[in-house]
C-alpha positions in Angstrom: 117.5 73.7 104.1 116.8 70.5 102.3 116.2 67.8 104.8 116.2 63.9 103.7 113.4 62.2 103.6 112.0 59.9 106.3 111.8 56.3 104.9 109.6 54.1 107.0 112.0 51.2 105.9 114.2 52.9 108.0 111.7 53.6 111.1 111.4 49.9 111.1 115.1 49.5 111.8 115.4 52.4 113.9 118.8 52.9 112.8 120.8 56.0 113.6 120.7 57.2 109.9 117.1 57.9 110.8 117.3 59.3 114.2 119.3 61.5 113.0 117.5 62.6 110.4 113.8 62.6 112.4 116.2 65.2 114.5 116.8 67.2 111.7 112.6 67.3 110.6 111.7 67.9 114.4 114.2 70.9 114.6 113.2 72.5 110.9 109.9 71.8 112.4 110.3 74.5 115.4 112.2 76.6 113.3 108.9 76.8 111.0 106.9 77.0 114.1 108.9 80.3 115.7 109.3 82.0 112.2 105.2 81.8 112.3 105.3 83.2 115.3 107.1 85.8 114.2 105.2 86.5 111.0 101.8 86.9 112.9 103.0 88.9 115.1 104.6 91.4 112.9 100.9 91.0 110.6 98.9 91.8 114.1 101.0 95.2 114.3 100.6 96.2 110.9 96.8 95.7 111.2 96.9 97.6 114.1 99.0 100.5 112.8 96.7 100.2 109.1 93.9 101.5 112.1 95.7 103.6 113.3 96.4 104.9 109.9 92.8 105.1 109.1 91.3 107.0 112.4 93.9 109.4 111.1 92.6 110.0 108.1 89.4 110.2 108.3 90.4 113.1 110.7 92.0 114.7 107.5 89.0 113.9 105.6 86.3 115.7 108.4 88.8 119.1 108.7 89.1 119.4 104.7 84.9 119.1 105.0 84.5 121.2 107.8 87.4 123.8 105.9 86.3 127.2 105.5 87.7 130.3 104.9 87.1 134.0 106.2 86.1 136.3 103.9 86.7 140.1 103.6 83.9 141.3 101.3 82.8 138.9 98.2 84.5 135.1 97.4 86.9 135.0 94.6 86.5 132.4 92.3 89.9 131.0 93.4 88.3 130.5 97.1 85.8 128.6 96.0 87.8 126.2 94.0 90.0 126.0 96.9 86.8 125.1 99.3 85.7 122.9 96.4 88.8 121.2 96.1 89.3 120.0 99.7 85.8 118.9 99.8 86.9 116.9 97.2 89.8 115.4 98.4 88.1 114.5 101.4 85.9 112.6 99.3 88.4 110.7 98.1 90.0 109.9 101.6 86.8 109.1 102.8 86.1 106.4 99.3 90.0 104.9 100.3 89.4 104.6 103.9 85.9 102.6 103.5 87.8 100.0 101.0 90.7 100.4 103.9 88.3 99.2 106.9 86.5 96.7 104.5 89.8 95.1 104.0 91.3 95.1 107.7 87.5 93.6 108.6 88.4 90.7 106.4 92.1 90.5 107.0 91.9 90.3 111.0 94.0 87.4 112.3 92.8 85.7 115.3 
């Protein structure tokens, strides 16, 4: 919406021109107001469910360390790898979800 501007020329006069118009700032006003509102509120439950998120996977990331595998007789190579590989991906979940909380530690709204 593209509301006319207030002229104080007009405040002077107090004409209805700019009553009308001072209506029009006030209401686009509370309009702003509620759709802020609105968008923090939404942000708070994103921040919440990005924790949520992270708890989560940082559960992931302590089963792929603790992984292990029962063995009949000697490890095949491919075992190994496999071991090798979720100790590496849980790593990489742990590296993401440091960055993760370093950023919802910065981004809390209050």
């Amino acid at each position: 919406m593209v509301l006319r501007p207030l002229e104080y020329s007009d405040c002077v006069h107090d004409s209805p021109f700019f009553r009308e118009t001072l209506q029009a700032h006030e209401k686009e006003l509370e309009n702003t107001a509620e759709s802020i509102k609105v968008l923090m509120k939404a942000c708070k439950r994103l921040l919440t469910a990005q924790k949520e998120l992270s708890r989560a996977q940082h559960h992931v990331s302590e089963i792929l360390s603790g992984f292990k595998i029962e063995l009949i007789g000697d490890s095949t190579e491919d075992e190994a790898q496999i071991i090798g590989a979720f100790k590496e991906f849980a790593s990489l979940i742990n590296s993401i979800e440091e960055q993760r909380e370093m950023f919802l530690g910065n981004a809390e709204i209050r």
